[in-house]
FITORTOR-300010 format. One record per residue (C-alpha): residue number from 1; x negated, y, z. Coordinates in Angstrom, 1 decimal, m for minus. Each point is the difference from the previous one (the first is absolute). Example, Ala and Ser with C-alpha at 12.3 -4.5 7.8 and 13.67 -1.06 7.14 Angstrom:
BEGIN
@n: 1 xx: m12.3 yy: m4.5 zz: 7.8
@n: 2 xx: m1.4 yy: 3.4 zz: m0.7
***
This chain:
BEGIN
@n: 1 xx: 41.9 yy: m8.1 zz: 20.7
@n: 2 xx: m3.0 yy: 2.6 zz: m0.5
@n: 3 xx: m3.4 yy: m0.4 zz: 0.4
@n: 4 xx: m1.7 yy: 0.1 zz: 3.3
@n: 5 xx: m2.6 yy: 2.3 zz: 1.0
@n: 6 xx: m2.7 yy: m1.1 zz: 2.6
@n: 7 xx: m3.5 yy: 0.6 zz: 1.4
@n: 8 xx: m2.8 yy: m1.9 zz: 0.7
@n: 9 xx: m3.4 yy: 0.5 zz: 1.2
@n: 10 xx: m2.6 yy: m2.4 zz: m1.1
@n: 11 xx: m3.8 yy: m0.1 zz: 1.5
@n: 12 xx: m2.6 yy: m0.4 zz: m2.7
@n: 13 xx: m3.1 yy: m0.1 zz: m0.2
@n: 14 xx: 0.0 yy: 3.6 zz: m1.4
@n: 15 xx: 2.1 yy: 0.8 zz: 2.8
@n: 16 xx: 3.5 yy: 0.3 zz: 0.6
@n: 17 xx: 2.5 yy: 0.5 zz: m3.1
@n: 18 xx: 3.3 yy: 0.0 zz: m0.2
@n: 19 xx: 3.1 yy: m1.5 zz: m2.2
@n: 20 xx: 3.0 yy: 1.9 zz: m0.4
@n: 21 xx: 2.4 yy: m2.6 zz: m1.4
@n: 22 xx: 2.9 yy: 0.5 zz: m2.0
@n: 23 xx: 2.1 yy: m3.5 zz: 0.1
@n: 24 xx: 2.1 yy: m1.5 zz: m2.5
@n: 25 xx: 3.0 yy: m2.4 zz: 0.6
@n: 26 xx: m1.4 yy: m3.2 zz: m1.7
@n: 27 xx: m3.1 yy: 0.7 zz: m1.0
@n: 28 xx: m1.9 yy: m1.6 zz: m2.6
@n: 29 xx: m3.0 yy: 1.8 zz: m0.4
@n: 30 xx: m2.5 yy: 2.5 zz: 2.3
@n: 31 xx: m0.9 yy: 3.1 zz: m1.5
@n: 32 xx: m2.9 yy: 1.5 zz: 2.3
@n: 33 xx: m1.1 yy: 3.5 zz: m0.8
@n: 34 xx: m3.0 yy: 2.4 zz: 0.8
@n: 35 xx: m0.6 yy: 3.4 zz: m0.1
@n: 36 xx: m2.6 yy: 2.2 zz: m1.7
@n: 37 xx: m2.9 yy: 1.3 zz: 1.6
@n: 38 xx: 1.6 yy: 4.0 zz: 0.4
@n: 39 xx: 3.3 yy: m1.3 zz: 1.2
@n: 40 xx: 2.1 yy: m2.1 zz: 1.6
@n: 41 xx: 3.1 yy: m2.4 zz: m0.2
@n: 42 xx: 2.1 yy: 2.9 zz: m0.3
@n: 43 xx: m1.1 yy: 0.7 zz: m3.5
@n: 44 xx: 3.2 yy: 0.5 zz: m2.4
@n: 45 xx: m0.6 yy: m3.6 zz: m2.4
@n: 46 xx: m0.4 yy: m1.9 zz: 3.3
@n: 47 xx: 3.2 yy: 1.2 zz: 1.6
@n: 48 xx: 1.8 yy: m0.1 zz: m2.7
@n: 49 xx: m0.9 yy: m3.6 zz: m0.7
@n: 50 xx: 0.5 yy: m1.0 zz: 3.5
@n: 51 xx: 3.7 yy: 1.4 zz: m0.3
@n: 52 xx: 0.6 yy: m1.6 zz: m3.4
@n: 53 xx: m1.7 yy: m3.5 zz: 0.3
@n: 54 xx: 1.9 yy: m1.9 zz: 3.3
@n: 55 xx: 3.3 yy: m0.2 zz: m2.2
@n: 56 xx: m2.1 yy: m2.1 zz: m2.5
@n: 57 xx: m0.4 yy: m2.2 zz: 2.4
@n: 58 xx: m3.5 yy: 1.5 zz: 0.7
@n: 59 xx: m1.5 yy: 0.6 zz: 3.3
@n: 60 xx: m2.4 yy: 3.1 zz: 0.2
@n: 61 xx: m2.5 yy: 0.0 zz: 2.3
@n: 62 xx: m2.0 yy: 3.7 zz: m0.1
@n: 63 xx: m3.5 yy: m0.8 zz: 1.5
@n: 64 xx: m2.2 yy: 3.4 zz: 1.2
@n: 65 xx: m3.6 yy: m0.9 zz: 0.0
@n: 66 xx: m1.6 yy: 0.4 zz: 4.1
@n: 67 xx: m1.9 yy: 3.0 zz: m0.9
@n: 68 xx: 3.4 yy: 1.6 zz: m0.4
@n: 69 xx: 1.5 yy: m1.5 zz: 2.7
@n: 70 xx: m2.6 yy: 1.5 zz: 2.0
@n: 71 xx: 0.6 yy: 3.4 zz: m1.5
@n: 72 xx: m2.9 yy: 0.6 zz: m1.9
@n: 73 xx: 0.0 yy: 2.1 zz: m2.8
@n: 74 xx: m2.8 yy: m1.6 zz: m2.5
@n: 75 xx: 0.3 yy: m3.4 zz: m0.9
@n: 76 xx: m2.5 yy: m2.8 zz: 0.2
@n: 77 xx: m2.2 yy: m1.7 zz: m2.6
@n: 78 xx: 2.0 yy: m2.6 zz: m2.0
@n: 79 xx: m1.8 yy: m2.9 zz: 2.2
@n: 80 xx: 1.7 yy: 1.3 zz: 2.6
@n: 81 xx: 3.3 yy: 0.5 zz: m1.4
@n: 82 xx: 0.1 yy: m3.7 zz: m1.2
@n: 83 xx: m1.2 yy: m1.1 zz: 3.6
@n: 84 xx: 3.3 yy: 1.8 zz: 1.2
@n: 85 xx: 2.0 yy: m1.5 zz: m3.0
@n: 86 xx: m1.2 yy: m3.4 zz: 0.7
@n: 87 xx: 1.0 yy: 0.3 zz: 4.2
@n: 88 xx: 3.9 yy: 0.8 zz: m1.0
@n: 89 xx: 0.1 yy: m2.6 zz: m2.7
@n: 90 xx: 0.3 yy: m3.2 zz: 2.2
@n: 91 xx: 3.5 yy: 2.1 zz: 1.6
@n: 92 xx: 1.1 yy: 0.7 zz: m3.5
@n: 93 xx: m0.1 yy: m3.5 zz: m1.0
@n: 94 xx: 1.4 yy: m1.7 zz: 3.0
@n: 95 xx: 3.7 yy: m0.1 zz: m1.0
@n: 96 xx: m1.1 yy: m2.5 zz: m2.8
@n: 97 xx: 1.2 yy: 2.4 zz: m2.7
@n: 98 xx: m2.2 yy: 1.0 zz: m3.0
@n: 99 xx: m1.7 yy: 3.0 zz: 0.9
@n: 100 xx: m0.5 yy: 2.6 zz: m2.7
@n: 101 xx: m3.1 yy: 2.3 zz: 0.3
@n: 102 xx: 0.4 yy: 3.4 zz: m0.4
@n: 103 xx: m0.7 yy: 3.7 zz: 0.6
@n: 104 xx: m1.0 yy: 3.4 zz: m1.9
@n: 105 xx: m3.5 yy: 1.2 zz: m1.0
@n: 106 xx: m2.6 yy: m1.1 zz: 2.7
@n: 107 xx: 3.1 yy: m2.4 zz: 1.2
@n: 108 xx: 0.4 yy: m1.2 zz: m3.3
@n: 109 xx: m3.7 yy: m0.9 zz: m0.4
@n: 110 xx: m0.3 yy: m2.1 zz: 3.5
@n: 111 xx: 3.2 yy: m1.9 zz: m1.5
@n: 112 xx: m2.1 yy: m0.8 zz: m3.2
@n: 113 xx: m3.3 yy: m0.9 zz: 1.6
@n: 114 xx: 1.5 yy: m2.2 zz: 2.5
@n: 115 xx: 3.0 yy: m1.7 zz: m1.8
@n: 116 xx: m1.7 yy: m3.3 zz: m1.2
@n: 117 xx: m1.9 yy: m0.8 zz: 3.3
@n: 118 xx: 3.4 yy: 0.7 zz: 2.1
@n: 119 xx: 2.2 yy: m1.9 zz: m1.8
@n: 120 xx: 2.1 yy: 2.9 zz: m1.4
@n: 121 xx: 3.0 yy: m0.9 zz: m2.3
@n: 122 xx: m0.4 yy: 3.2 zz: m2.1
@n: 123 xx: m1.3 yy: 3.5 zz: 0.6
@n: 124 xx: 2.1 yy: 3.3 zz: m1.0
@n: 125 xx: m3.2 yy: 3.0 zz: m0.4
@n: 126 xx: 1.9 yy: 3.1 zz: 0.4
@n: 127 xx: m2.4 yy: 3.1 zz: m1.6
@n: 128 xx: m2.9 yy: m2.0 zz: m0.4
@n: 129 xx: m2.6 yy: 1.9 zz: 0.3
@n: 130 xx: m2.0 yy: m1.3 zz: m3.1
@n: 131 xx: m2.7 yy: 2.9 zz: 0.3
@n: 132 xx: m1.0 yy: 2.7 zz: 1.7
@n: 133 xx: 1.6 yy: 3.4 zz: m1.0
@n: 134 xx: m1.8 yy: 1.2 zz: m3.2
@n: 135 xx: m2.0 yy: m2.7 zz: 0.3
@n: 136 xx: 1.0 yy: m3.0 zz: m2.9
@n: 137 xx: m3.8 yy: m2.1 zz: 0.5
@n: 138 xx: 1.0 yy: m0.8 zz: 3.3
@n: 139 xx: 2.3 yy: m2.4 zz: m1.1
@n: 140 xx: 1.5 yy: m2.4 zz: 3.1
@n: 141 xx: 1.7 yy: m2.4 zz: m2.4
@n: 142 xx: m1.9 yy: m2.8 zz: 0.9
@n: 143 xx: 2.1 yy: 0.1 zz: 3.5
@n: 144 xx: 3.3 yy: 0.1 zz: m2.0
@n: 145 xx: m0.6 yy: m2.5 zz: m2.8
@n: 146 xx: m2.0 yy: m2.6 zz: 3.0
@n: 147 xx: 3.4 yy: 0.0 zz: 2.0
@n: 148 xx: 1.0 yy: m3.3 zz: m1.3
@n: 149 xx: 3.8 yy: m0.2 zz: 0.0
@n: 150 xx: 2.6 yy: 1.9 zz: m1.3
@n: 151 xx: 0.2 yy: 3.4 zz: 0.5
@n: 152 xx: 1.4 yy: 3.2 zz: m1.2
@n: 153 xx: m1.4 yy: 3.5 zz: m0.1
@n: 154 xx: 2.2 yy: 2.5 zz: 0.5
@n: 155 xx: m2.0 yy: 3.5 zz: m1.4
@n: 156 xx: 1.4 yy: 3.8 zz: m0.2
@n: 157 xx: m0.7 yy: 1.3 zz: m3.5
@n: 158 xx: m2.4 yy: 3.0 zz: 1.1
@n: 159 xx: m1.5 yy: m2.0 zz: 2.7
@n: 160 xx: m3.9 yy: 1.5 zz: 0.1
@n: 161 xx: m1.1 yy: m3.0 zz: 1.4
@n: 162 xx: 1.1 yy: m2.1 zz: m3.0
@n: 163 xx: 2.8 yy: 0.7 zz: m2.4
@n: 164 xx: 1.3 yy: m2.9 zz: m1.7
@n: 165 xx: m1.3 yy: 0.2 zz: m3.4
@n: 166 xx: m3.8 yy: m0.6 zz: 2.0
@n: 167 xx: 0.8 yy: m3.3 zz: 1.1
@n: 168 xx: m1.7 yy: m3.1 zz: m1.8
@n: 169 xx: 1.9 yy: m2.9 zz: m1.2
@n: 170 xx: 0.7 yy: m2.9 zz: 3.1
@n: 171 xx: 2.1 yy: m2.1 zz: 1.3
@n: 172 xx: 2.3 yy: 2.3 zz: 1.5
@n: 173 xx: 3.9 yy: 1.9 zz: m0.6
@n: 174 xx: m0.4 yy: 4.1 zz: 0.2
@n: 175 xx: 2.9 yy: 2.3 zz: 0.9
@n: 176 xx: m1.0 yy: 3.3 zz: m0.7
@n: 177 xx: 2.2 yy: 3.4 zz: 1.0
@n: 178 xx: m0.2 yy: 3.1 zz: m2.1
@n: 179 xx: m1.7 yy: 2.7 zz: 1.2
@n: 180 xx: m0.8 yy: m1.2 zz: 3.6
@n: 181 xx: m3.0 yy: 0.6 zz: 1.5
@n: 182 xx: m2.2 yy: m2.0 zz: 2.6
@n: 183 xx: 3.1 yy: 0.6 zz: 2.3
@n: 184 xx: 2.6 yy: m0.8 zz: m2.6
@n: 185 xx: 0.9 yy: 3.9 zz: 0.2
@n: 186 xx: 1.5 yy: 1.1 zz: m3.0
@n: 187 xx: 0.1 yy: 3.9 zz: m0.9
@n: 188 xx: 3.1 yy: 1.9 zz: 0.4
@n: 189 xx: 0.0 yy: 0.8 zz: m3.9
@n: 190 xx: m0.4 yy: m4.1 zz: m0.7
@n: 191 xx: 3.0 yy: m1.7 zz: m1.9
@n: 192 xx: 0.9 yy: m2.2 zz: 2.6
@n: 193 xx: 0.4 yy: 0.4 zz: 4.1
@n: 194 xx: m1.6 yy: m0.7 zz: 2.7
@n: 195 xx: 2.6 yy: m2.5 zz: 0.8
@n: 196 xx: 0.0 yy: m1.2 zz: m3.1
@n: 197 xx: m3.9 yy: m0.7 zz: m0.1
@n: 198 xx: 0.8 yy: m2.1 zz: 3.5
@n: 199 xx: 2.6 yy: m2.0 zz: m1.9
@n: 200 xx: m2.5 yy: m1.0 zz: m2.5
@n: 201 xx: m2.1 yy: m1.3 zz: 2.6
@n: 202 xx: 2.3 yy: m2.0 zz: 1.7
@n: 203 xx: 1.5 yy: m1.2 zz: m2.8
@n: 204 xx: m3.0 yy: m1.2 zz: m1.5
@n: 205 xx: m1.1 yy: m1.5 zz: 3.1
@n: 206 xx: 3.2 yy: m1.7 zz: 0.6
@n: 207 xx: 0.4 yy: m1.7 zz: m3.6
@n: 208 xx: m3.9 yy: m1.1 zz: 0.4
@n: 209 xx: 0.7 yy: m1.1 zz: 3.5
@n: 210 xx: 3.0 yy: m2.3 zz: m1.0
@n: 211 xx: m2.1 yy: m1.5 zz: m2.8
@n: 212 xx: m2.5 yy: m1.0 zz: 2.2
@n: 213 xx: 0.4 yy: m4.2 zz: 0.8
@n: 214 xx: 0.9 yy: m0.8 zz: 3.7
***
Protein backbone atom coordinates (compact mmCIF):
# COMPACT_ATOMS: atom_id res chain seq x y z
CA UNK A 1 0.00 0.00 0.00
CA UNK A 2 1.40 3.65 -0.95
CA UNK A 3 1.50 6.55 0.99
CA UNK A 4 -1.45 8.73 1.44
CA UNK A 5 -1.58 12.30 0.57
CA UNK A 6 -3.87 14.70 2.52
CA UNK A 7 -4.54 18.34 3.58
CA UNK A 8 -5.07 20.13 6.51
CA UNK A 9 -5.61 23.54 7.46
CA UNK A 10 -4.52 24.51 10.87
CA UNK A 11 -5.37 28.09 12.63
CA UNK A 12 -2.37 29.60 14.42
CA UNK A 13 -1.68 32.29 15.95
CA UNK A 14 0.29 33.47 12.81
CA UNK A 15 -2.64 32.62 10.93
CA UNK A 16 -3.80 29.88 9.07
CA UNK A 17 -1.13 27.20 7.61
CA UNK A 18 -1.41 24.32 6.15
CA UNK A 19 0.00 20.48 6.19
CA UNK A 20 0.15 18.53 3.18
CA UNK A 21 0.74 14.99 4.44
CA UNK A 22 2.22 12.30 2.85
CA UNK A 23 1.23 8.99 4.91
CA UNK A 24 3.10 5.93 5.51
CA UNK A 25 1.63 2.36 6.16
CA UNK A 26 3.05 1.80 9.78
CA UNK A 27 4.63 4.58 10.59
CA UNK A 28 7.23 5.00 13.16
CA UNK A 29 8.33 8.35 12.89
CA UNK A 30 6.92 12.06 11.74
CA UNK A 31 9.06 13.91 9.46
CA UNK A 32 7.51 17.59 9.27
CA UNK A 33 9.02 19.87 6.81
CA UNK A 34 9.17 23.77 6.05
CA UNK A 35 9.89 25.80 3.28
CA UNK A 36 12.31 28.59 2.60
CA UNK A 37 11.41 32.05 2.74
CA UNK A 38 11.42 32.52 -1.53
CA UNK A 39 9.53 29.27 -2.07
CA UNK A 40 7.26 26.89 -1.24
CA UNK A 41 6.60 23.11 -0.57
CA UNK A 42 6.95 22.52 -4.08
CA UNK A 43 10.70 23.01 -3.95
CA UNK A 44 12.54 19.90 -5.64
CA UNK A 45 14.46 18.36 -2.07
CA UNK A 46 10.94 18.55 -0.44
CA UNK A 47 9.13 16.67 -3.09
CA UNK A 48 11.44 14.44 -3.58
CA UNK A 49 11.64 13.51 0.00
CA UNK A 50 8.03 13.38 0.50
CA UNK A 51 7.94 10.70 -2.48
CA UNK A 52 10.89 8.68 -1.12
CA UNK A 53 10.28 8.73 2.69
CA UNK A 54 6.44 6.99 3.37
CA UNK A 55 8.02 3.58 2.17
CA UNK A 56 10.46 3.94 5.16
CA UNK A 57 7.81 3.82 7.16
CA UNK A 58 7.97 7.63 7.34
CA UNK A 59 5.15 9.95 7.33
CA UNK A 60 5.78 13.46 5.58
CA UNK A 61 3.97 16.14 6.60
CA UNK A 62 5.03 19.48 4.26
CA UNK A 63 4.01 22.50 6.44
CA UNK A 64 3.71 26.21 4.41
CA UNK A 65 4.14 28.92 6.91
CA UNK A 66 0.52 31.40 6.98
CA UNK A 67 2.16 34.18 5.30
CA UNK A 68 2.25 31.82 2.24
CA UNK A 69 -0.88 30.45 2.75
CA UNK A 70 -2.13 33.81 2.53
CA UNK A 71 -0.22 34.42 -0.69
CA UNK A 72 2.18 36.82 0.27
CA UNK A 73 5.30 37.11 -1.38
CA UNK A 74 7.91 38.27 1.47
CA UNK A 75 8.19 36.32 4.39
CA UNK A 76 7.94 37.44 7.97
CA UNK A 77 10.56 38.00 10.71
CA UNK A 78 11.79 34.68 12.26
CA UNK A 79 9.41 35.47 15.46
CA UNK A 80 6.84 35.12 13.37
CA UNK A 81 7.77 32.10 11.49
CA UNK A 82 8.31 30.13 14.79
CA UNK A 83 4.87 31.54 16.07
CA UNK A 84 3.45 29.65 12.82
CA UNK A 85 5.71 26.63 13.47
CA UNK A 86 4.69 26.35 16.99
CA UNK A 87 0.55 26.48 15.98
CA UNK A 88 0.96 23.24 13.53
CA UNK A 89 3.16 21.48 15.97
CA UNK A 90 0.47 20.23 18.52
CA UNK A 91 -1.34 18.46 14.92
CA UNK A 92 1.99 17.10 14.05
CA UNK A 93 2.45 15.40 17.31
CA UNK A 94 -0.99 14.15 17.91
CA UNK A 95 -0.63 10.64 16.35
CA UNK A 96 1.91 9.82 19.32
CA UNK A 97 4.72 9.27 16.82
CA UNK A 98 8.11 11.02 17.13
CA UNK A 99 8.01 14.00 15.20
CA UNK A 100 11.20 14.95 13.36
CA UNK A 101 11.71 18.70 12.64
CA UNK A 102 12.65 19.76 9.52
CA UNK A 103 12.72 22.15 6.55
CA UNK A 104 15.33 24.09 4.09
CA UNK A 105 17.03 27.41 4.76
CA UNK A 106 14.61 29.83 6.76
CA UNK A 107 12.63 26.30 7.34
CA UNK A 108 15.50 24.67 8.43
CA UNK A 109 16.40 27.44 10.94
CA UNK A 110 12.73 27.59 12.73
CA UNK A 111 13.30 23.65 13.00
CA UNK A 112 16.61 24.40 14.96
CA UNK A 113 15.55 27.22 17.10
CA UNK A 114 12.50 25.54 18.22
CA UNK A 115 13.42 21.74 18.45
CA UNK A 116 14.38 21.59 22.24
CA UNK A 117 11.37 23.58 23.61
CA UNK A 118 8.82 21.42 21.26
CA UNK A 119 9.99 18.19 22.01
CA UNK A 120 11.43 17.35 18.58
CA UNK A 121 13.08 13.86 18.17
CA UNK A 122 15.65 15.13 15.70
CA UNK A 123 15.88 17.89 13.10
CA UNK A 124 17.03 17.35 9.34
CA UNK A 125 18.34 21.32 8.20
CA UNK A 126 18.18 21.17 4.51
CA UNK A 127 20.59 24.19 2.97
CA UNK A 128 21.19 25.74 6.17
CA UNK A 129 21.67 28.96 5.66
CA UNK A 130 24.72 29.46 7.91
CA UNK A 131 25.38 33.10 6.54
CA UNK A 132 24.36 35.52 4.50
CA UNK A 133 25.62 35.41 0.87
CA UNK A 134 29.21 36.83 0.80
CA UNK A 135 28.83 37.48 4.15
CA UNK A 136 30.95 34.66 6.51
CA UNK A 137 30.74 37.14 10.07
CA UNK A 138 27.26 36.66 10.18
CA UNK A 139 27.56 33.35 11.22
CA UNK A 140 23.96 31.68 12.53
CA UNK A 141 25.58 28.60 13.99
CA UNK A 142 24.59 29.24 17.27
CA UNK A 143 20.86 28.19 15.94
CA UNK A 144 22.28 24.98 14.49
CA UNK A 145 24.67 23.78 17.19
CA UNK A 146 21.68 25.06 20.23
CA UNK A 147 19.17 22.45 18.51
CA UNK A 148 19.76 19.88 21.06
CA UNK A 149 19.11 16.48 19.46
CA UNK A 150 20.20 14.75 16.68
CA UNK A 151 20.22 16.23 13.53
CA UNK A 152 21.72 16.09 10.16
CA UNK A 153 22.57 18.85 7.71
CA UNK A 154 22.13 18.13 4.40
CA UNK A 155 24.45 21.08 2.32
CA UNK A 156 25.03 21.50 -1.65
CA UNK A 157 28.67 21.91 -2.23
CA UNK A 158 28.49 25.59 -3.84
CA UNK A 159 25.82 26.51 -1.53
CA UNK A 160 26.61 30.68 -1.13
CA UNK A 161 24.95 30.63 1.95
CA UNK A 162 27.37 28.12 3.51
CA UNK A 163 29.36 25.39 1.83
CA UNK A 164 30.31 22.66 3.91
CA UNK A 165 33.82 23.14 4.56
CA UNK A 166 32.45 26.61 6.66
CA UNK A 167 30.72 24.66 9.11
CA UNK A 168 32.22 24.45 12.83
CA UNK A 169 32.65 21.25 14.53
CA UNK A 170 29.06 20.10 16.57
CA UNK A 171 27.04 17.57 17.36
CA UNK A 172 25.64 16.91 14.25
CA UNK A 173 25.86 14.25 10.74
CA UNK A 174 26.37 16.38 7.28
CA UNK A 175 25.45 15.08 3.85
CA UNK A 176 26.75 17.19 1.44
CA UNK A 177 25.94 16.99 -2.63
CA UNK A 178 28.52 18.07 -5.15
CA UNK A 179 28.16 21.02 -6.86
CA UNK A 180 24.55 21.98 -5.59
CA UNK A 181 23.66 25.22 -4.92
CA UNK A 182 21.15 26.75 -2.28
CA UNK A 183 18.48 24.81 -4.39
CA UNK A 184 20.51 21.68 -4.73
CA UNK A 185 20.76 22.66 -8.60
CA UNK A 186 23.65 21.12 -10.07
CA UNK A 187 25.08 22.55 -13.49
CA UNK A 188 24.58 20.81 -16.59
CA UNK A 189 28.42 20.27 -17.08
CA UNK A 190 28.52 18.68 -13.23
CA UNK A 191 29.66 14.87 -12.94
CA UNK A 192 26.59 13.75 -11.65
CA UNK A 193 22.57 14.42 -12.42
CA UNK A 194 20.13 16.13 -11.27
CA UNK A 195 18.54 12.98 -10.25
CA UNK A 196 21.37 11.76 -9.06
CA UNK A 197 22.00 14.83 -6.63
CA UNK A 198 18.12 14.03 -5.36
CA UNK A 199 19.20 10.39 -4.66
CA UNK A 200 21.90 11.56 -2.46
CA UNK A 201 19.47 13.47 -0.51
CA UNK A 202 17.12 10.89 0.08
CA UNK A 203 19.46 8.52 0.64
CA UNK A 204 21.20 10.22 3.15
CA UNK A 205 18.07 11.22 4.82
CA UNK A 206 16.73 7.83 4.87
CA UNK A 207 19.89 5.97 6.38
CA UNK A 208 19.95 8.96 9.10
CA UNK A 209 16.24 8.62 9.57
CA UNK A 210 16.37 4.75 10.27
CA UNK A 211 19.24 5.32 12.73
CA UNK A 212 17.27 7.54 14.65
CA UNK A 213 15.80 5.53 18.13
CA UNK A 214 11.94 5.23 18.19
Amino acid sequence: MGPVTDTQLIETPAGAARITWQRAARARLVLALSHGAGGGIDARDLQAIADALPTHRVTVALVEQPWRVAGKKVAPAPKTLDVGWRGVWPVLAEAGLPVVAGGRSAGARVACRTAAELGAHAVLALSFPLHPPGRPEKSRADELLGAGVPTLVVQGGNDPFGRPGEFPEGEYEMVEVPFGDHGFAVPKRASLSQDEALGIITDGITRWAGSLRE
